[in-house]
N, CA, C, O and CB atoms as a CASP TS submission, in Angstrom:
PFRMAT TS
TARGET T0000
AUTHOR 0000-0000-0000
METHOD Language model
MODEL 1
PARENT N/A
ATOM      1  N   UNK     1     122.278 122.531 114.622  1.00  0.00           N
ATOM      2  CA  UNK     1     120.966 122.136 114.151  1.00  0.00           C
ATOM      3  C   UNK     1     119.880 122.811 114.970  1.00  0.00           C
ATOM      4  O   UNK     1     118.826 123.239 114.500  1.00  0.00           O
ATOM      5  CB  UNK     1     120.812 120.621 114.206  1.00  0.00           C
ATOM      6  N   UNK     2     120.221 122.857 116.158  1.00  0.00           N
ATOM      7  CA  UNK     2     119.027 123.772 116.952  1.00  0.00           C
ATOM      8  C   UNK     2     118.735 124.889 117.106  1.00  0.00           C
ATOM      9  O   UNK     2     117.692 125.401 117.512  1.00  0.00           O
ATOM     10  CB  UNK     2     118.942 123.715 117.943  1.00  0.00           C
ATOM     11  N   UNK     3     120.110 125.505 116.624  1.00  0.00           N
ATOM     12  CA  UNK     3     120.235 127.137 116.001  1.00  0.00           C
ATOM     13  C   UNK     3     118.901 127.137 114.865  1.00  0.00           C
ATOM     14  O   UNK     3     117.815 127.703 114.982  1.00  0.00           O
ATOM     15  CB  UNK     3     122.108 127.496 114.993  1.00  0.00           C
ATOM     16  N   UNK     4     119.402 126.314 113.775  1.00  0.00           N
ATOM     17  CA  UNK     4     118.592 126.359 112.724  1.00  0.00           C
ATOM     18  C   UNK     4     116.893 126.679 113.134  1.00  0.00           C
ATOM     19  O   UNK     4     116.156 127.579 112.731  1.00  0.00           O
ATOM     20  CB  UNK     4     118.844 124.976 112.012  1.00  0.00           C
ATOM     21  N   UNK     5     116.592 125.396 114.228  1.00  0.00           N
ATOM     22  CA  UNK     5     115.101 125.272 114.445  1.00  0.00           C
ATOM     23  C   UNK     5     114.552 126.512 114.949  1.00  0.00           C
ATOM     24  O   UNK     5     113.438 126.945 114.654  1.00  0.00           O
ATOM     25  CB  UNK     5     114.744 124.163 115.414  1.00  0.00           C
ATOM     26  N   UNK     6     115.637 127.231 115.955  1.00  0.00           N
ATOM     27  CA  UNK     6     115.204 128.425 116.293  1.00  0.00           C
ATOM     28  C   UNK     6     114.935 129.406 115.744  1.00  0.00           C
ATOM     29  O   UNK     6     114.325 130.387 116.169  1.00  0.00           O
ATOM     30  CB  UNK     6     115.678 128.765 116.843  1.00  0.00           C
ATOM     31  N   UNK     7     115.481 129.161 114.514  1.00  0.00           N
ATOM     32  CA  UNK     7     115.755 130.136 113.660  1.00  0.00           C
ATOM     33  C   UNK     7     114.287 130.394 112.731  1.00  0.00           C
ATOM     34  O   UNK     7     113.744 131.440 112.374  1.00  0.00           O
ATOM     35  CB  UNK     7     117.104 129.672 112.802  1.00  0.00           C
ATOM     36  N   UNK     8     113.926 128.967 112.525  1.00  0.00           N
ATOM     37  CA  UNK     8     113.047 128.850 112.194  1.00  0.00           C
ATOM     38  C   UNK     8     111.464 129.227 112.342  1.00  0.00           C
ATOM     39  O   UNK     8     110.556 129.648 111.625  1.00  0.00           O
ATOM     40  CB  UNK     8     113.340 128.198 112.227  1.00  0.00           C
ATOM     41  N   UNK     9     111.659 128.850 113.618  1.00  0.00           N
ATOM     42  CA  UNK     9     110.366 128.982 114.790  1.00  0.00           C
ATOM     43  C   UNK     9     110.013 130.216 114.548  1.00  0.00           C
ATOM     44  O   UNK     9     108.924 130.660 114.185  1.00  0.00           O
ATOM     45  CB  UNK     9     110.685 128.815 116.489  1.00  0.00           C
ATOM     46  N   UNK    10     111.606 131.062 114.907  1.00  0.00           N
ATOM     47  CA  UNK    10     110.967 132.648 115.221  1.00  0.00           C
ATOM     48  C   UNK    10     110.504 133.311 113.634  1.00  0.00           C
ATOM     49  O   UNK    10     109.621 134.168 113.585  1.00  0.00           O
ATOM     50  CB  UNK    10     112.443 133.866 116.075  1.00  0.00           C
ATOM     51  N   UNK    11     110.914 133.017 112.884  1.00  0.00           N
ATOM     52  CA  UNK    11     110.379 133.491 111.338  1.00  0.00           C
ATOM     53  C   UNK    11     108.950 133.010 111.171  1.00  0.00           C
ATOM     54  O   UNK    11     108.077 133.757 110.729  1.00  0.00           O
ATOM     55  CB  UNK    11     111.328 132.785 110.005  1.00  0.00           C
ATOM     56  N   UNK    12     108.692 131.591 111.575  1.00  0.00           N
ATOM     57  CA  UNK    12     107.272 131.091 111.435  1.00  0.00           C
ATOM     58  C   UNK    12     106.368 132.272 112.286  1.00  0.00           C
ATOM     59  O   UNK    12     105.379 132.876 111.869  1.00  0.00           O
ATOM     60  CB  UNK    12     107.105 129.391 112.137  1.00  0.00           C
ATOM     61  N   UNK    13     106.987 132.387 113.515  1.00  0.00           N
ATOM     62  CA  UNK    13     105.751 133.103 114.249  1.00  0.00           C
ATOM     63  C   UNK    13     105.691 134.690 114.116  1.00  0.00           C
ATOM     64  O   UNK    13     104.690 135.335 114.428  1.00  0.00           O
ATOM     65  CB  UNK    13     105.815 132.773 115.857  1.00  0.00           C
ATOM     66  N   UNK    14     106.925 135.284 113.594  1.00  0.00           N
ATOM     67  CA  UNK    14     106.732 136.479 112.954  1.00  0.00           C
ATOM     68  C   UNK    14     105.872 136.785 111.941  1.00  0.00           C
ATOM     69  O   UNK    14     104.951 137.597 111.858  1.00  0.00           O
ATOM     70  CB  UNK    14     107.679 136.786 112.573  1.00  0.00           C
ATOM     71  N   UNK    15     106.467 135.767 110.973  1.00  0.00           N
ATOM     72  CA  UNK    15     105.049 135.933 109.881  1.00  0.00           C
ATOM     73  C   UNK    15     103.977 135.487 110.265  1.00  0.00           C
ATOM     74  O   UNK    15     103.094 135.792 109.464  1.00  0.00           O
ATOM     75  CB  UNK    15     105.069 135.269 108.582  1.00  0.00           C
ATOM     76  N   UNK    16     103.507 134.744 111.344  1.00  0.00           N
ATOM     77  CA  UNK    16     102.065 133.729 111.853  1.00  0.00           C
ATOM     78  C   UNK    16     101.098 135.083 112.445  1.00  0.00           C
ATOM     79  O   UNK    16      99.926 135.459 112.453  1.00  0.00           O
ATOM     80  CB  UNK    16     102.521 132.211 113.531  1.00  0.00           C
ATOM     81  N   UNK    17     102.349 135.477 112.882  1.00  0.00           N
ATOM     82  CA  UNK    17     101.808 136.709 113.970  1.00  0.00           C
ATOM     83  C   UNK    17     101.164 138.025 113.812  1.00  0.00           C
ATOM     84  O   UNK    17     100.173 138.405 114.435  1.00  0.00           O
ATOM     85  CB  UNK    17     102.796 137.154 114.626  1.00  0.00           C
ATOM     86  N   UNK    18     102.251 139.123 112.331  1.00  0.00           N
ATOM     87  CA  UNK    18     101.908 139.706 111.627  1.00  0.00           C
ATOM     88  C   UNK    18     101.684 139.690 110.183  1.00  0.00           C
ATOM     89  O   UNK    18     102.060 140.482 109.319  1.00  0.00           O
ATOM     90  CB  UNK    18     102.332 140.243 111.929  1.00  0.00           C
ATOM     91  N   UNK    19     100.867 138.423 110.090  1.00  0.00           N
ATOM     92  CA  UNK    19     100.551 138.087 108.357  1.00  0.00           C
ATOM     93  C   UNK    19      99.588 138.966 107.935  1.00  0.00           C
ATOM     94  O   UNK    19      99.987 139.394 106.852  1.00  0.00           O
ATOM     95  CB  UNK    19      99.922 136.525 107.951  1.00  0.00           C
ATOM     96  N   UNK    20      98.496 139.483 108.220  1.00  0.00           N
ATOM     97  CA  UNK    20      97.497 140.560 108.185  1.00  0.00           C
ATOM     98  C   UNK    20      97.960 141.807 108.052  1.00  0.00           C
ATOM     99  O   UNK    20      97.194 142.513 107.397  1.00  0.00           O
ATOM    100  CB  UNK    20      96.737 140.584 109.254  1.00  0.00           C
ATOM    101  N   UNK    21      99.344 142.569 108.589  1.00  0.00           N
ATOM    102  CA  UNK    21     100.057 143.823 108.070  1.00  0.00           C
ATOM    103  C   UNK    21     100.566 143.571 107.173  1.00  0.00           C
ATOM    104  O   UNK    21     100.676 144.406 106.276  1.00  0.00           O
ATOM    105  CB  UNK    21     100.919 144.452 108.737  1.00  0.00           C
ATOM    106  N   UNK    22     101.097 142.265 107.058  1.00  0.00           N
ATOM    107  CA  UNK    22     102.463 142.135 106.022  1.00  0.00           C
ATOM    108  C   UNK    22     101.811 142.105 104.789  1.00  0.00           C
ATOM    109  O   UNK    22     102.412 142.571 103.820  1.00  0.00           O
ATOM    110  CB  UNK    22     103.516 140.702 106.172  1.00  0.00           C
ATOM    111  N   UNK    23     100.090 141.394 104.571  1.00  0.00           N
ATOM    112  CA  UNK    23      99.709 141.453 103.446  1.00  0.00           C
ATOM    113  C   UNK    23      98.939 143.316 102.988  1.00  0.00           C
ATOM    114  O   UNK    23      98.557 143.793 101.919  1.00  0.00           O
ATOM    115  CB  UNK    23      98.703 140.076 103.442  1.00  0.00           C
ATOM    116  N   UNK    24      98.988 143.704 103.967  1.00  0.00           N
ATOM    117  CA  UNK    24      98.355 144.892 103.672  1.00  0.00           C
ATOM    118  C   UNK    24      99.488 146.061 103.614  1.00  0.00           C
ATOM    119  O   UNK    24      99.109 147.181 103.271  1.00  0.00           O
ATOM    120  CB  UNK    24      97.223 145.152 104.752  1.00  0.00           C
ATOM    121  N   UNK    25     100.748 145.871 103.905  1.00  0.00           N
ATOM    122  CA  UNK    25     101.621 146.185 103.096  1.00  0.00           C
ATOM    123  C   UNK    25     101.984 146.178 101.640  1.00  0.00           C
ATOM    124  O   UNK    25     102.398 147.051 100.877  1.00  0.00           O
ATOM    125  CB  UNK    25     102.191 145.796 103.493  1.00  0.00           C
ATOM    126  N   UNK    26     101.678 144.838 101.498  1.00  0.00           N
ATOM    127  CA  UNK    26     102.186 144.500 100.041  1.00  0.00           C
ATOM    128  C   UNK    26     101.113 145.137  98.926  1.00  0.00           C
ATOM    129  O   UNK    26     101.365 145.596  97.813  1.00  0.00           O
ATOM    130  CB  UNK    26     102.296 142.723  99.839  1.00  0.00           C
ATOM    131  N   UNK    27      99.665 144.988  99.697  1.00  0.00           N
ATOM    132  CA  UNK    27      98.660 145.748  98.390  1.00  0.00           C
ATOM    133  C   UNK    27      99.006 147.043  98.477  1.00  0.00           C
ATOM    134  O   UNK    27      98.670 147.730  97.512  1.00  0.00           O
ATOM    135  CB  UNK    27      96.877 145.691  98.511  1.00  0.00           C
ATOM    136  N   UNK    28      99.883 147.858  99.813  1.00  0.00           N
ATOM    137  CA  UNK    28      99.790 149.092  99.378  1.00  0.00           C
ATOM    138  C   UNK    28     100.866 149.536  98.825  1.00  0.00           C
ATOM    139  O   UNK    28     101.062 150.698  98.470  1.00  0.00           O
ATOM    140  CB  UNK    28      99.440 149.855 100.226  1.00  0.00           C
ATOM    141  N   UNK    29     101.687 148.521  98.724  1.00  0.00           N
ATOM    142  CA  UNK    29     103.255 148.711  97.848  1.00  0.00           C
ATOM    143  C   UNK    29     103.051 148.603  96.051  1.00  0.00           C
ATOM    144  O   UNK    29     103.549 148.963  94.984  1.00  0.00           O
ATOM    145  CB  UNK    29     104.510 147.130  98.398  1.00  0.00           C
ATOM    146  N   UNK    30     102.135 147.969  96.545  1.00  0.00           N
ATOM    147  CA  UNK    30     101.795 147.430  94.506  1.00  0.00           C
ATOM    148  C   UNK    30     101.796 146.074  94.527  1.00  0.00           C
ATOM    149  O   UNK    30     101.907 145.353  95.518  1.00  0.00           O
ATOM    150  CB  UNK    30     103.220 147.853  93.068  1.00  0.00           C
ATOM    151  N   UNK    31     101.653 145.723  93.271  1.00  0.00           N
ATOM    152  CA  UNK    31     101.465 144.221  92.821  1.00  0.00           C
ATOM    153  C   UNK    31     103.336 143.782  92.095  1.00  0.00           C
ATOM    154  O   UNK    31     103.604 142.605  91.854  1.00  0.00           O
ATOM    155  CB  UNK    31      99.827 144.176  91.272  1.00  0.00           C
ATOM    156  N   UNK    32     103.893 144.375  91.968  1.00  0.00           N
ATOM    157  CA  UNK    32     105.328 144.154  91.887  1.00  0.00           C
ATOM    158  C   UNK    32     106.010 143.696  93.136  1.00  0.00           C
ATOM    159  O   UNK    32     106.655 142.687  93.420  1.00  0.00           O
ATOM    160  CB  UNK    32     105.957 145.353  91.462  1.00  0.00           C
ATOM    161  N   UNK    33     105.604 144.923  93.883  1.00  0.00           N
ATOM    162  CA  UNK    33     106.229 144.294  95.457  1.00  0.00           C
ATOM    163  C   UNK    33     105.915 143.104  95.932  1.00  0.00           C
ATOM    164  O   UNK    33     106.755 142.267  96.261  1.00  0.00           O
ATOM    165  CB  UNK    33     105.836 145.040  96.643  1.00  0.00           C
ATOM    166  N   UNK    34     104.531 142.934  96.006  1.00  0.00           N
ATOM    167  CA  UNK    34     103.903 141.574  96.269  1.00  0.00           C
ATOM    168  C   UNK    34     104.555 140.798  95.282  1.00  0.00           C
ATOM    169  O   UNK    34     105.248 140.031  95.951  1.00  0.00           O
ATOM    170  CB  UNK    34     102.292 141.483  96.151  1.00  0.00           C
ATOM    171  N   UNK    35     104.699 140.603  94.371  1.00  0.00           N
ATOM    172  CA  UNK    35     105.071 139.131  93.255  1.00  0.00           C
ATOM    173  C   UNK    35     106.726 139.288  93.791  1.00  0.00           C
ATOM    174  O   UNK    35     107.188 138.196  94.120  1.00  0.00           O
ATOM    175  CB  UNK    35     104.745 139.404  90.876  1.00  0.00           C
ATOM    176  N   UNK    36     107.562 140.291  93.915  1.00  0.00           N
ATOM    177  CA  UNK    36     108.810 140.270  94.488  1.00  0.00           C
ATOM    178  C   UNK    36     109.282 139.722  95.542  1.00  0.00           C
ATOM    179  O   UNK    36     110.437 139.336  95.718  1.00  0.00           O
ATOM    180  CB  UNK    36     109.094 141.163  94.635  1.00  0.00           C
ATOM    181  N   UNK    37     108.057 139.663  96.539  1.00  0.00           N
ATOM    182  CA  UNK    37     107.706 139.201  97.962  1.00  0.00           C
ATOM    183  C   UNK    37     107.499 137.995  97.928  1.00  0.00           C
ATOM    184  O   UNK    37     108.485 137.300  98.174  1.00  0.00           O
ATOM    185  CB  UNK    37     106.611 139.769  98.598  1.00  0.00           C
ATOM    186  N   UNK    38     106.376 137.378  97.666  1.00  0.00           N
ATOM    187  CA  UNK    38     106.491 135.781  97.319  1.00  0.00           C
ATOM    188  C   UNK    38     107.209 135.321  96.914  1.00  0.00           C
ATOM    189  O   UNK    38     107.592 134.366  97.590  1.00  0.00           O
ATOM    190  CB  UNK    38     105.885 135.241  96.704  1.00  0.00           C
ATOM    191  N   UNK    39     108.027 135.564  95.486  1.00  0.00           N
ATOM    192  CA  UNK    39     109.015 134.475  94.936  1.00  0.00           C
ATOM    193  C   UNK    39     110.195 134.663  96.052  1.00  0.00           C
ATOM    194  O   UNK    39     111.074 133.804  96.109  1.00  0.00           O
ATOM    195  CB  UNK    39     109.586 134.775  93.163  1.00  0.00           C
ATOM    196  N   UNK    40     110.221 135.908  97.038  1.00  0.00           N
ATOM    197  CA  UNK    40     111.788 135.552  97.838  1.00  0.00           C
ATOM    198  C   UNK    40     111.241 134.371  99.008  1.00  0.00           C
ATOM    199  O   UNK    40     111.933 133.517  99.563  1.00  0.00           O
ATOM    200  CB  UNK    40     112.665 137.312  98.851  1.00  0.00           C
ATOM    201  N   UNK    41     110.130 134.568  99.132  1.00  0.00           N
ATOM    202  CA  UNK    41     109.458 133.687 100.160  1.00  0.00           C
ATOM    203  C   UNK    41     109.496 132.299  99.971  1.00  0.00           C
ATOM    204  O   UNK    41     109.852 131.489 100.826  1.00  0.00           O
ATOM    205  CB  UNK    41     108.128 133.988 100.284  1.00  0.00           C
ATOM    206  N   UNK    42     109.108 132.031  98.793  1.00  0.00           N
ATOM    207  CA  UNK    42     109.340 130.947  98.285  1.00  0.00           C
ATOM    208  C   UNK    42     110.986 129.641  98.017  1.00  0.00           C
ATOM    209  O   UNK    42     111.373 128.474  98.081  1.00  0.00           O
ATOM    210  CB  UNK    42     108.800 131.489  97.279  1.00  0.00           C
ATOM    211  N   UNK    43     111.341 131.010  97.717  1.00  0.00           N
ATOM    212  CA  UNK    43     112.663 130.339  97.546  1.00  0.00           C
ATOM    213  C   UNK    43     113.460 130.079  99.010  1.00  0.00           C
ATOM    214  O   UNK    43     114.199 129.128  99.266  1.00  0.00           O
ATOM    215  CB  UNK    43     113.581 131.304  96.546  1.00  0.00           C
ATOM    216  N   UNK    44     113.092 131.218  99.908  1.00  0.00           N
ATOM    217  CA  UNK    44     113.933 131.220 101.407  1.00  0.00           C
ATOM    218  C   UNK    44     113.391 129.482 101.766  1.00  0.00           C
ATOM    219  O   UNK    44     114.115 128.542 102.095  1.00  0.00           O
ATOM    220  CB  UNK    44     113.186 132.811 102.917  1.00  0.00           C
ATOM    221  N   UNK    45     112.144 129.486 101.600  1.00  0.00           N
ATOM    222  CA  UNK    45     111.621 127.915 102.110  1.00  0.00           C
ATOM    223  C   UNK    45     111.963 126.683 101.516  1.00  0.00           C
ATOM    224  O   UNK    45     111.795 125.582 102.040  1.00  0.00           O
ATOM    225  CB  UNK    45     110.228 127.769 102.033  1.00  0.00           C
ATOM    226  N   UNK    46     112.566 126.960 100.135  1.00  0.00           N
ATOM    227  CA  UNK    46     112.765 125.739  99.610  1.00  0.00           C
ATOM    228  C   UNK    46     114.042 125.668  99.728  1.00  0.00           C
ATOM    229  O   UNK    46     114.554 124.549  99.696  1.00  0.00           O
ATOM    230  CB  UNK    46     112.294 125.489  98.349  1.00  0.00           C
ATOM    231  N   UNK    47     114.846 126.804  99.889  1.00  0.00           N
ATOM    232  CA  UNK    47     116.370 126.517 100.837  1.00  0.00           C
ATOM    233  C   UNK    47     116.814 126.097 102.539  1.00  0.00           C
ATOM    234  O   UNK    47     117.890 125.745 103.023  1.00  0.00           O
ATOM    235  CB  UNK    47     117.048 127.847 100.755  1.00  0.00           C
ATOM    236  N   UNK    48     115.594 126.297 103.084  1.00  0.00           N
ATOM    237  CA  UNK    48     115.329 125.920 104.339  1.00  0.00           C
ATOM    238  C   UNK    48     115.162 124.251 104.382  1.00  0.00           C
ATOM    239  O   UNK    48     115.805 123.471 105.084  1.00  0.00           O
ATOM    240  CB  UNK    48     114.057 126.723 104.808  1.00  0.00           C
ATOM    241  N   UNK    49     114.055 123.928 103.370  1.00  0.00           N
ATOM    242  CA  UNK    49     113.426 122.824 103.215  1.00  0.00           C
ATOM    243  C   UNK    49     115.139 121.932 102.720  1.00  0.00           C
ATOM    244  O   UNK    49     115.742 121.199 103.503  1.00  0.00           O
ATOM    245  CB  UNK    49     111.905 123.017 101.966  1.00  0.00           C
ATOM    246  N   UNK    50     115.481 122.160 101.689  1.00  0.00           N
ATOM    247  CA  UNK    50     116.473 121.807 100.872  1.00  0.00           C
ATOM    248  C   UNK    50     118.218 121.607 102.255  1.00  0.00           C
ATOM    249  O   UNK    50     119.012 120.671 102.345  1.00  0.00           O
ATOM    250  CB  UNK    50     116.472 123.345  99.418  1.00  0.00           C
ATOM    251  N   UNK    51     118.173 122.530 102.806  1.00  0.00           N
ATOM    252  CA  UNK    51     119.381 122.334 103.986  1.00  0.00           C
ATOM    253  C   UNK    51     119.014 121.362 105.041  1.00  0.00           C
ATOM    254  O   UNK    51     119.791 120.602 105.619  1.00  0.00           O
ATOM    255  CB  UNK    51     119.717 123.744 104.813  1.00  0.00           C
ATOM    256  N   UNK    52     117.683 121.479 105.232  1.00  0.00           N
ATOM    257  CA  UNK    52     117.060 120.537 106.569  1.00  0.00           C
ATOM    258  C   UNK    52     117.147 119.038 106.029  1.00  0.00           C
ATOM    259  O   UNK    52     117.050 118.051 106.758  1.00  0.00           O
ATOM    260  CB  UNK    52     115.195 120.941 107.028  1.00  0.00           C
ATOM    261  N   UNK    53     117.382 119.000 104.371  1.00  0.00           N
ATOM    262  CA  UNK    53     116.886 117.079 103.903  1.00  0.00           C
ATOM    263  C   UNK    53     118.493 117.143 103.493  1.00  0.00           C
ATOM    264  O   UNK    53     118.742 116.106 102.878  1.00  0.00           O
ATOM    265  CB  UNK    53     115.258 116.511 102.079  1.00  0.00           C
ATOM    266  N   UNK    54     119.131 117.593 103.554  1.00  0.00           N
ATOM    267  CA  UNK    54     120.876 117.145 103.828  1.00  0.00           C
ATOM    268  C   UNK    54     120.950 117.705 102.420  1.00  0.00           C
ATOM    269  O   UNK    54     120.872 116.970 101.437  1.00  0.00           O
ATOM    270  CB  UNK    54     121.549 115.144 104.156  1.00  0.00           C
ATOM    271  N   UNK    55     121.112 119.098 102.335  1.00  0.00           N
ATOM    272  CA  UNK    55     121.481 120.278 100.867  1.00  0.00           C
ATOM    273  C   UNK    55     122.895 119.993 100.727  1.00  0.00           C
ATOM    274  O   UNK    55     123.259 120.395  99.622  1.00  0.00           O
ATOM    275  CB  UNK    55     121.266 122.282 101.143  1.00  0.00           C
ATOM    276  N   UNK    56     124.055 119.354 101.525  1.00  0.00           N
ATOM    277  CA  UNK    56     125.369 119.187 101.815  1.00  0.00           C
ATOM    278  C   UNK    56     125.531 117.904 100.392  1.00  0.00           C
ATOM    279  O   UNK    56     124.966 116.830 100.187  1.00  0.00           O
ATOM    280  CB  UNK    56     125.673 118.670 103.715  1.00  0.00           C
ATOM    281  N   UNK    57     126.179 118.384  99.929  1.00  0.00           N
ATOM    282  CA  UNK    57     126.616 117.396  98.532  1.00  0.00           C
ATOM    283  C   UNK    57     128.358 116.886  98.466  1.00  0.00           C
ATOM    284  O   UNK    57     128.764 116.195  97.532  1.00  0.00           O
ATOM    285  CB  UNK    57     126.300 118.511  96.901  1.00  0.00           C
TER
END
């Protein structure tokens, strides 16, 4: 479980850290890349979110 948090932490502050390149990446990749980019973003968090509230069935 504390693997996990770490795991966590360091992704939060990667993106916290370089969110200002990462978005100025994406406008210069296109608007595909960007919409490709969010929905993986999205989903990584709601599998994060989803394992952390007991995803184990």
């Amino acid at each position: 479980m504390k693997s996990y948090l770490n795991l966590l932490l360091l992704v939060l502050l990667s993106l916290g850290l370089t969110s200002c390149d990462f978005i100025g990446t994406i406008f210069k990749g296109g608007v595909y890349v960007g919409v490709i980019m969010v929905i993986l973003v999205i989903v990584a968090v709601i599998w994060l979110f989803a394992k952390f509230m007991g995803g184990k069935r």
